[in-house]
N, C-alpha and C positions, 0 to 999 in steps of 0.2 A: 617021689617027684624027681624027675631026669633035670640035670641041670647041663648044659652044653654051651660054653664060656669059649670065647674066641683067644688063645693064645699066642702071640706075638711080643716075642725078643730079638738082641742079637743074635742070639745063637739061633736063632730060625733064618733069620738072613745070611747068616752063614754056610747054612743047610741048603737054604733056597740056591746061593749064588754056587755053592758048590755044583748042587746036581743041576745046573742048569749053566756051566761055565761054559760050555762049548758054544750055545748057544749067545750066551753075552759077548763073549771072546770073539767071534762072527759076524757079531752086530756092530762091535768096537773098530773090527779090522775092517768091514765092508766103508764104516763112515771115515775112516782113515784117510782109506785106497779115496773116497770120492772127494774129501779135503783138496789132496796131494793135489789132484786131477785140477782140482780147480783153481788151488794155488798156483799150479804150474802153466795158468795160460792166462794168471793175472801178472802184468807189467809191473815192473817199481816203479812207485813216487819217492819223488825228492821235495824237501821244503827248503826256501828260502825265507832268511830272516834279515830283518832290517831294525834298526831303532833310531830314535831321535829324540831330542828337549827341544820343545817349545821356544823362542828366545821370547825375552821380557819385550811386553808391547810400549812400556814406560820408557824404556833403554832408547828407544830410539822416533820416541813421541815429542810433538813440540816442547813441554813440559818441561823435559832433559835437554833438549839441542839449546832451548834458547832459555836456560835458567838465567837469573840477573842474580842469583844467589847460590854458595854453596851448595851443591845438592847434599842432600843423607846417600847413603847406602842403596846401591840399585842394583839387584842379581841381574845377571847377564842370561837366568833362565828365567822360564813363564812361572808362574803359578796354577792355580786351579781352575782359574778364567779363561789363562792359555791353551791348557791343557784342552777343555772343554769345545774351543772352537776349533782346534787343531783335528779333535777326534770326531767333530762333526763335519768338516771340511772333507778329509780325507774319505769317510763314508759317503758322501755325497755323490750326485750322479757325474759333475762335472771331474771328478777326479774316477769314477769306475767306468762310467761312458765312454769317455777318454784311456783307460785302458785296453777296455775290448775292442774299442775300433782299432786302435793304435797295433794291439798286436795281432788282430784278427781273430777274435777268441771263438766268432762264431764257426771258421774253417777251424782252427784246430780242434774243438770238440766236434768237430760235422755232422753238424744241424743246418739243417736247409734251412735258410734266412729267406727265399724266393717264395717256396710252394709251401711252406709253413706257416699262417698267420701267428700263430704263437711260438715263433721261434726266438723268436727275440726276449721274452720272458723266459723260457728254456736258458737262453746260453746264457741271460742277468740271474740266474736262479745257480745254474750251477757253477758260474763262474763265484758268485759269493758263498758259496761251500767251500771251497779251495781259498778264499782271500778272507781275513783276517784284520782286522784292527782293534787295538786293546790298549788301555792304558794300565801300566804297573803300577802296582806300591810304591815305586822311587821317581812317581810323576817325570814321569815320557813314555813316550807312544812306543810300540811295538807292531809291525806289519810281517803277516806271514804270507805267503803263498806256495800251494801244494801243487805238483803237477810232474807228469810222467817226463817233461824236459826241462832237465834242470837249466837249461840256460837261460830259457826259455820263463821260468821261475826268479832265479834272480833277476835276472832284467825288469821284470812288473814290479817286484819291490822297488828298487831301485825308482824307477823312472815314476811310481807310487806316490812316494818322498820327493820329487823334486816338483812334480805337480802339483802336491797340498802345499808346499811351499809359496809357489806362484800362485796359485789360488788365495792364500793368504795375504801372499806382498799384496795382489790387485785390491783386494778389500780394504787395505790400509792405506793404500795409493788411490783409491778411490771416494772414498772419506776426505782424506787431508787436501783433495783436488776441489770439491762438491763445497768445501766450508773456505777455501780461497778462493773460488765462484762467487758463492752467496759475499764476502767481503770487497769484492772488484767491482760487484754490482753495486754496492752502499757508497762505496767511492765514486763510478761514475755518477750516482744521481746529487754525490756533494758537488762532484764537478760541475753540472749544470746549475745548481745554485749560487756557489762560486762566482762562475762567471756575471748572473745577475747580479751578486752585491758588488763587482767589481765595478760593471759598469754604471751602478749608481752611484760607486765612490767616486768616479773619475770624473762622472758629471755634477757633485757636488762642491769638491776641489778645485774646479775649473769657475760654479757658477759662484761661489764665495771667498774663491783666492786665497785658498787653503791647501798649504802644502806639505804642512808637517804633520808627523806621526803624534799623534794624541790618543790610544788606545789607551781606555784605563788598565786594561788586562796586563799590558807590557811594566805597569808598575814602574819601579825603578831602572827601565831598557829605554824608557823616553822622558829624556828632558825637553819640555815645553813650554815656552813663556809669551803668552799673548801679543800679536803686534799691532791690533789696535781695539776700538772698542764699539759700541751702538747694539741695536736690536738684531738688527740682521747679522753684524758680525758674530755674533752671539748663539743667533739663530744656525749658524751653517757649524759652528763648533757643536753644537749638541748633537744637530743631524751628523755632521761626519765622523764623530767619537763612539755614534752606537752602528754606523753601518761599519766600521772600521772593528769593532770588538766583536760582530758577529760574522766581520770576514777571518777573522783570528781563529776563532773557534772552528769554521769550518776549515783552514788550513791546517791545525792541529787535529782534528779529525781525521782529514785526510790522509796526514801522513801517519797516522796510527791504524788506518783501515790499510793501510799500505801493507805497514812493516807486519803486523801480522797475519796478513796473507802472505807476503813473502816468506814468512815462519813457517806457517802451511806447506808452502810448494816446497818447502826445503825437506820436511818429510816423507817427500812423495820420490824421493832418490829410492831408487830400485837397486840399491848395493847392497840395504842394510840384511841382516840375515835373518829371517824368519824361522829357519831353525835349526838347529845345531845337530848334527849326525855325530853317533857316536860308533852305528856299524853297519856301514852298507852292504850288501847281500852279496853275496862270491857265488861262484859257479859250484858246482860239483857238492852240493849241499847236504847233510844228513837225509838218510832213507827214511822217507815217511810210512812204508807199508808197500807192501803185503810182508809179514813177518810170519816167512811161511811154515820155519821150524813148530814156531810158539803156537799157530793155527792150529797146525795138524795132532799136536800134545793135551791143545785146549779140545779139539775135539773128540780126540780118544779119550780121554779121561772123563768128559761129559756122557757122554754114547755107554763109556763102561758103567756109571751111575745111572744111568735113561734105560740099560738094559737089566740092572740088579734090580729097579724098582718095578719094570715090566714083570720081571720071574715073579717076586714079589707076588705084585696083583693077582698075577696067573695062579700060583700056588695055592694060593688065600680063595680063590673064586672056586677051585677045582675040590679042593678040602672042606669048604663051607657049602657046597652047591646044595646040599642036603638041604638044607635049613631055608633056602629061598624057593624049593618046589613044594 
């Protein structure tokens, strides 16, 4: 009985590559020459980088501005709440929309924006290939952008970071505005009561010639001593001691619906800083690509591997063919 066993080692791939090296070596230099070619009509990119912290949202919330006690310990950076809206703010359309118009991103890639119905998903598509937001392990943000003009690159980081900023102030200026609203409102409708207890008191003091302050709320702030006596005198003391204690209560209301709305509006100052840069973006940035040495080596040396495995096959098929007819 013939036995016929298919033998394959190194040393057959050695054989192979040998007697077939002109041929690999050909196939190695042709994918070279067409790398070269095409590295040589691809442009450099440059990337810009930017970073930032988050500032603490506590640091500059009513909480802190108007403690009436000792604060603890307050970082002057965000945490992981901060971090979170920062990195959602900044991806967001109000911060990317606002860049592409701003720099005109759809002429710089040119993409017809007119005769193109989906040109505008094109240049949001590839303008977010090139842009980058990422948050670090040392909790702050990171902004790249990639692009064949480096000025052109720093500047969108740059102006990137100063827009999720403002985007941020607005959202905390717009909270602390919305909660001194709803406050000025609960004021005026004491105001309008206000005035009704007022003028019952005045016509109560007037119809039973009562002049002095009798609130019982004032406690020890009024001293009071009856000046005369009967049913009716009696009668106008009771009424003007309760419309009197629930004029009290609505002026302490009052001025407490006041002061903290004005608390409110005190946070809604556009100074405070929303977030701390630590490296805004320079011109003339690290080369992102085309790294046309390391291309042209990566693909010689893949092409000389894609063509040892080709001989390979070849060898194997032309020595076996026997066995498959």
């Amino acid at each position: 009985m013939e036995h016929n066993e298919m033998r394959f080692d190194l040393f057959d791939v050695v054989r192979i590559s040998i007697k077939w090296k002109k041929y690999i070596l050909g196939l190695a230099l042709l994918a070279s020459l067409l790398a070269s070619g095409y590295y040589f009509f691809q442009k450099n990119t440059y990337k810009a980088y930017g970073a930032f912290f988050p500032a603490s949202a506590v640091l500059s919330g009513r909480i802190n501005l108007m403690r009436e006690s000792n604060q603890e310990w307050i970082d002057y950076f965000g945490g992981e709440n901060e971090l979170d809206r920062v990195a959602v703010i900044a991806n967001s359309a109000n911060v990317i929309s606002f860049l592409i118009d701003s720099f005109k991103i759809a002429e710089h890639y040119k993409i017809d924006v007119v005769n193109d119905k989906n040109a505008q998903q094109k240049v949001y598509k590839k303008f977010m290939k090139n842009f980058t937001v990422s948050r670090s392990g040392y909790k702050h943000i990171e902004i790249n952008f990639t692009d064949e003009d480096h000025e052109l690159a720093y500047k969108v980081v740059n102006v990137a970071m100063n827009r999720t900023e403002d985007q941020l102030r607005k959202l905390y200026i717009r909270i602390n505005q919305q909660l001194a609203a709803a406050l000025d409102n609960r004021k005026d409708s004491i105001d309008k009561s206000l005035m009704l207890v007022t003028d019952s008191l005045i016509k109560l003091r007037v119809a039973y010639n009562i002049y002095d302050l009798i609130s019982p709320g004032r406690k020890n702030l009024v001293s009071f001593t009856p000046r005369s006596s009967g049913q009716q005198y009696a009668e106008g003391l009771e009424l003007i001691q309760n419309i009197e204690e629930v004029k009290d209560k609505l002026v302490q209301d009052k001025a407490r619906y006041i002061s903290i709305a004005n608390e409110f509006k005190a946070a809604t100052y556009e100074g405070f800083p929303m977030i701390h840069v630590v490296q805004w973006a320079t011109p003339h940035g690290p080369k992102a690509g085309p790294f046309r040495t390391l291309g042209v080596l990566t693909v010689l040396f893949a092409s000389l591997i894609f063509g040892v495995l080709l001989a390979v096959i070849l060898e194997l098929f032309v020595s076996n063919k026997s066995k498959f007819t």
